[in-house]
N, C-alpha and C positions, 0 to 999 in steps of 0.2 A: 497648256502650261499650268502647272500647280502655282495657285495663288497667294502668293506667301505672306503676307499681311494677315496676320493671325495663324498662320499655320505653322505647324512645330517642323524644324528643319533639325539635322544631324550633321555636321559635321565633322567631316573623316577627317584626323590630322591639323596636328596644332603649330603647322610652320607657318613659314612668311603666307602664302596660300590660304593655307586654311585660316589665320586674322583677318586679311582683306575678305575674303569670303564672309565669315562671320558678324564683320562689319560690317559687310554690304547688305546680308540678311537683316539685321537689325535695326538700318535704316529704312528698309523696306518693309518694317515693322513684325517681323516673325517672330517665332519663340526659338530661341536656339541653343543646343545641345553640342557642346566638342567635345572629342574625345581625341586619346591618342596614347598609346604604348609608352611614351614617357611621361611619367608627370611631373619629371623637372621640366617640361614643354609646356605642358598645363600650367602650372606654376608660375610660368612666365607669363601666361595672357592675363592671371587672377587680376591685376592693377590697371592692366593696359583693356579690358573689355567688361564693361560693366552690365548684370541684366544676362550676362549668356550662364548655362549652367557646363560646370566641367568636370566629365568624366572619361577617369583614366581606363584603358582596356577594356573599352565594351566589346562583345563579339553578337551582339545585336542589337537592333534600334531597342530604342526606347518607347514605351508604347505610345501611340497616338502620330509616329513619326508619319511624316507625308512625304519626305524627301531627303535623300542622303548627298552630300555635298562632298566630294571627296580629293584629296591633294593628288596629284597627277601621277605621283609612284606608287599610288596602292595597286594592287593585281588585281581585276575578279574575282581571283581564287581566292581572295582573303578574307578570313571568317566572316566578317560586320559585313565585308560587302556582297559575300555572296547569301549573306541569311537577310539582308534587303533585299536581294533580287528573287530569292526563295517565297519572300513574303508580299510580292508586288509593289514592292517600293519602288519608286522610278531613281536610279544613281546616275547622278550628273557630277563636271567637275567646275571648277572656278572660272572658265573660260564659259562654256555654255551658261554658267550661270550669268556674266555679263553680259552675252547676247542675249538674253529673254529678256533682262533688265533695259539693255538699249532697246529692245525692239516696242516696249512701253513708253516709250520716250515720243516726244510729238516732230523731233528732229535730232534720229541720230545719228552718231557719230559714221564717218567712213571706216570699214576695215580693210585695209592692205597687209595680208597674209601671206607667210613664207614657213618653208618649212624642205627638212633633207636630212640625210643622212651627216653633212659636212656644208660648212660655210652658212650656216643660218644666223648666228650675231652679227658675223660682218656684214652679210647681205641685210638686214635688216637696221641697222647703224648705216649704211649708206645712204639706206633710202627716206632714213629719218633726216639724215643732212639734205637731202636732195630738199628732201619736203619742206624744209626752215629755208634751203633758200631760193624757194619758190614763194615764202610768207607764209605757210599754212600753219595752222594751229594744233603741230603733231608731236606725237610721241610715242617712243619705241617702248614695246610691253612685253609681257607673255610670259616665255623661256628666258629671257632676256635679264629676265629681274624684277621688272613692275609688273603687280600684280593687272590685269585686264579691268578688273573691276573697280582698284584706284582711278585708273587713267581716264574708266568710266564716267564715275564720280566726280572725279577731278573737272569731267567738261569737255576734256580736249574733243578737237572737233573732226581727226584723222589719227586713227590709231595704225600703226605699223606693227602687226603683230608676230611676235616671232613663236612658232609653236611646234611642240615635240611632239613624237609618235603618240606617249600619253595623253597629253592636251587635247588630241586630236580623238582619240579612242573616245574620251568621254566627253567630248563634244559633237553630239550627231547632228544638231540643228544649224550650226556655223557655216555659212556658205557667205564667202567676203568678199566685197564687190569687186575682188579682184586678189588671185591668190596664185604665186608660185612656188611651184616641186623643185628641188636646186638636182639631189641626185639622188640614188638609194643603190643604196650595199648595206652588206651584213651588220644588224647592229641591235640589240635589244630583245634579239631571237631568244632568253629566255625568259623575256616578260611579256611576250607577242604568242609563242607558243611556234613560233616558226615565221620564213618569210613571206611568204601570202600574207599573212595576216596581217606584220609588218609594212608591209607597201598598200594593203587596200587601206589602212588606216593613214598613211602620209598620204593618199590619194583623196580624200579627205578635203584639203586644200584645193582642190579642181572642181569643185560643186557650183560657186560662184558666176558672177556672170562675163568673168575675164580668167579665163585659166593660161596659165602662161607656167612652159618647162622646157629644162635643159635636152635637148634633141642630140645632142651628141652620147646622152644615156640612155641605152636601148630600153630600157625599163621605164625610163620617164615620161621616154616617146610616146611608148605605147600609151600607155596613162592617159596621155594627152587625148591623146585620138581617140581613147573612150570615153573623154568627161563629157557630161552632159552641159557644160558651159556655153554660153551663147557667143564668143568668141574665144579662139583658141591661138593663141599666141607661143611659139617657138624661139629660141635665144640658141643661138650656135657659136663654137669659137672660130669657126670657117665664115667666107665670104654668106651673107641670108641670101634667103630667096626673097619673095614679097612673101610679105606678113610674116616676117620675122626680124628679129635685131640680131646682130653678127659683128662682124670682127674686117673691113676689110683697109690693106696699106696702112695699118697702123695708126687706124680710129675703128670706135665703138660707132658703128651704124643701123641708123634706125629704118627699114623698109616697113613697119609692122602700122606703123600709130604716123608715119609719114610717108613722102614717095622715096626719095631714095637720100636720108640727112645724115651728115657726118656729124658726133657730137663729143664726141670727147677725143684726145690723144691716150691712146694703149698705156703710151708712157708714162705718164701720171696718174695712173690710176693705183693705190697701194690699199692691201698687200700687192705684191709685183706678183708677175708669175699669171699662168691660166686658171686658178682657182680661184685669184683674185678677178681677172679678167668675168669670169660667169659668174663671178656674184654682185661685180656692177651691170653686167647685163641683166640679170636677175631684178636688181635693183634701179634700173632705166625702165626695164618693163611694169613693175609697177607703176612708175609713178607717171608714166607716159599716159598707162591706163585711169591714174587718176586725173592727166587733163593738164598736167607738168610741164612748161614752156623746156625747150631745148637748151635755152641759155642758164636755166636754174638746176635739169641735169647734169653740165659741166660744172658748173661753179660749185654744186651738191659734193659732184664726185673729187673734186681738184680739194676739197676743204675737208675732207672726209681722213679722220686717222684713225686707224686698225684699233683694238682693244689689245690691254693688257693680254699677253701669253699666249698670242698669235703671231708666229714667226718675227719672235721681238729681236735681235741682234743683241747680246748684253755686251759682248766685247770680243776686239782681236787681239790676241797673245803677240808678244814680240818673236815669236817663231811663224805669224800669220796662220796663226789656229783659229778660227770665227768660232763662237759659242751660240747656239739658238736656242730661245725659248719658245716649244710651239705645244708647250701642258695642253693648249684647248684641243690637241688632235687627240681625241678620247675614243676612236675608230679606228682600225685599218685604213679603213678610206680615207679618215683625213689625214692618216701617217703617210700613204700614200703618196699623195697631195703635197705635202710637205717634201717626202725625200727628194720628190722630181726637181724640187725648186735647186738641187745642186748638185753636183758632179762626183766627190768625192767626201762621202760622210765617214762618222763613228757614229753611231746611231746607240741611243738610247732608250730604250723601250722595255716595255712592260705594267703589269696591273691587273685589273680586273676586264678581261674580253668579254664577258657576257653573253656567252656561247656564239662570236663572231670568229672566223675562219682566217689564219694569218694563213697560210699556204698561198695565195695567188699572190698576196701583196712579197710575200718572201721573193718567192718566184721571179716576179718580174721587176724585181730594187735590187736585187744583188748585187749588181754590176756596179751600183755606187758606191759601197759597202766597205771601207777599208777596214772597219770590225766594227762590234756590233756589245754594248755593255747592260745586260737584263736584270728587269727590275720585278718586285711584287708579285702575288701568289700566283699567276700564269705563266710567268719567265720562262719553265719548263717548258712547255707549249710553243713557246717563241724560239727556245734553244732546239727542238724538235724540230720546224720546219728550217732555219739556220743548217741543224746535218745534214737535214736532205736535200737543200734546194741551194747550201751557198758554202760546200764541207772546205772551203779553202779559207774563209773568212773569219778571222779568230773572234772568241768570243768570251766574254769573261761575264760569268754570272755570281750577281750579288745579294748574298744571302744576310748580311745584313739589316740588323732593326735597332740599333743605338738611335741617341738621340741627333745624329747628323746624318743620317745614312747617304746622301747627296752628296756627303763629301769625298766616301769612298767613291759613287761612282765617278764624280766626277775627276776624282785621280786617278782612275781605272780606264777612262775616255780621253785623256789626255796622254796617259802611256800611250794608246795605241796610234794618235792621231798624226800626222806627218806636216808639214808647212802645206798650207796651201788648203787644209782639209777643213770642213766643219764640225763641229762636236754641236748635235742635234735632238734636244731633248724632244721626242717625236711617238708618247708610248703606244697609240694605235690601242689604249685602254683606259680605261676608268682609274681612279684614282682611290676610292674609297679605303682600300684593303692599307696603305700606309700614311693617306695624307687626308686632310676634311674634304680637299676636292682640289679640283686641277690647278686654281689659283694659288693655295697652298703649294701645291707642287712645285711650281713655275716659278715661285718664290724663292724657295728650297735653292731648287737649282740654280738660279741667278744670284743667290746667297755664295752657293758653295763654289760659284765660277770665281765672285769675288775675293772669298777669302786664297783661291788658288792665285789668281793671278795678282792678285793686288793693287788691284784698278779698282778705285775707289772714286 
């Protein structure tokens, strides 16, 4: 490990990330250098980071650099960072940087790690509720929103980390005393360079010495049964075997970390639904493997409420039209996941795919499909698999960019929707190309349901 107390650090990127980074280097007494493509970003740490030097647009270190620090969306292939790897600089991100930092520590923190293509917030908010009420001194980080390094700093004594494919790329050293895979599909294949690279990088999360993954995902499985973890833990939505946790008569059962315990009712676990269902298994097998009495994974899960913009209900129309907010399914797969949860939608989608494949997801949703209203600069793409996989299912594509666009569609999902149906904001994409990010969105459209319906 490069020894940062006197040594000049760079870092890439002057977001939420790259300040906690910054600051973490500076307590730990380095020299440090940000940079970053905006300097109204730069601009903004001038008051808030005192003692760092900041510079807009480098496309290389700075001389004397020892280590390059970089925000989780930078590529390789991006100038600064490939002219540090060109020049033997070691590139790390904000996440490995806090595990070097804990590992200098004379008692650190526990890491309980998750990570998937879908459901990683609420699995990770489960497990943080589980954790408080079991008493422990946790806190949910990562992807999540808190930087690893605050929560570092801060003390706490069990971190729950939530980590994305990038996170994970540029953290080679993290291996957390207990870490699960939730699922993986198509998703960031043009920041990965394809899906191998993708899945060895969320596999990432199975180094530890508790690897625990969803067995009902043939990919996962596998995963599993190749980690070199010293215990391997499986989560099924079927009846477990031993040494897995399952689903059977309508409780979450644990065979894995007990003999044969029933601990929670199906029924109260939300989000409802089998994606919510594996991501409290998900989140039981942590914290079982962290040593979690059975009575504190019930009361965990029964206290536990979903996050903003995940299959949130905004309101039923007096025709019994349901409107859903699920902005956080920024995948296929977690559109997926979402359409199952009902029988007869209007579905809403579109955005940025990020060279993800709607074809299977088309394919096998149609049947719910009462029409279909697209959004954002891949619609086409969406309207595309639509002619071929669902040519009966009307569809109305919206080209609009005023400053309400939400409201066309959402008076375009409402024409097609019948009593009884849902109107399902579910884009199966990224959000960038119209809104700051999915929250935004979700916003948007729970705005534009209101001004429709007048439910206030």
């Amino acid at each position: 490990m490069t020894k940062l107390a006197g040594s000049r650090v760079l870092v890439a990127g002057a977001g939420v990330t790259g300040r906690s980074a910054a600051e973490a280097l500076l307590a730990a007494g380095a020299e440090v250098v940000v940079t970053d493509s905006s300097p109204e970003r730069l601009a903004a740490l001038e008051t808030l980071l005192e003692g760092v030097e900041l510079v807009p647009g480098l496309t290389e270190p700075p001389a004397g650099t020892s280590l390059v620090v970089t925000s989780p969306g930078w590529q390789p292939s991006s100038p600064l960072l490939a002219a540090a790897s060109s020049a033997g600089i070691e590139v790390i991100g904000e996440v490995e940087l806090a595990w070097r930092m804990a590992a200098e520590l004379a008692d650190p923190p526990v890491w309980l790690a998750v990570t998937g293509t879908n459901g990683k917030t609420t699995t990770v908010g489960m497990l943080e509720s589980i954790l408080h009420a079991a008493g422990a001194d946790a806190v949910a980080c990562g992807n999540v929103g808190l930087p690893v390094v605050d929560a570092l700093l801060a003390g706490r004594r069990v971190l729950a980390v939530e980590l994305s494919s990038f996170q994970l790329h540029w953290a080679p050293s993290v291996t957390p005393q207990a870490g699960a895979l939730l699922n993986l599909a198509e998703d960031h294949l043009d920041w990965h360079g394809g899906m191998d690279a993708y899945a060895q990088a969320k596999a990432r999360i199975l180094t530890g010495e508790v690897a625990i993954g969803w067995l009902d995902d043939d990919l996962v499985a596998d995963l599993l049964e190749a980690s070199p973890a010293r215990d391997q833990v499986g989560f099924t939505l079927h009846e477990p075997q031993d040494g897995q946790l399952g689903v059977r008569d309508g409780w979450l059962v644990d065979r894995a970390f007990a003999d044969d315990e029933p601990l929670v009712e199906v029924a109260k676990i939300r989000p409802a639904g089998p994606p919510g269902i594996a991501d409290a298994l998900a989140a039981t097998a942590l914290a079982r493997a962290y040593g979690v009495p059975s009575e504190a994974v019930r009361e965990g899960l029964e206290a536990f409420e979903p996050a903003a913009h995940r299959a949130v209900l905004v309101t039923v129309d007096g025709d019994d039209v349901r409107y859903v907010n699920d902005s956080k399914a920024t995948n296929p797969h977690a559109a997926v996941a979402s359409l199952r949860a009902y029988d007869s939608v209007v579905w809403i989608a579109g955005g940025l795919l990020k060279g993800a494949s709607v074809e299977d997801m088309v394919r096998t949703e149609a049947h719910r499909l009462r029409g279909a209203v697209l959004i954002g600069a891949d619609r086409a793409v969406i309207a595309e698999a639509l002619a071929k996989h669902a040519p009966d299912v009307p569809v109305r594509v919206v080209d609009s960019a005023g400053d309400d666009p939400m409201d066309v569609v959402v008076r375009a999902a409402r024409e097609l929707a019948q009593p009884g149906d849902t109107v399902l904001l579910a884009p199966a994409a990224a959000s960038m190309d119209m809104f700051t990010d999915y929250a935004h969105r979700g916003q948007a459209f729970a705005d534009a349901v209101t001004r429709l319906t007048g439910d206030r």
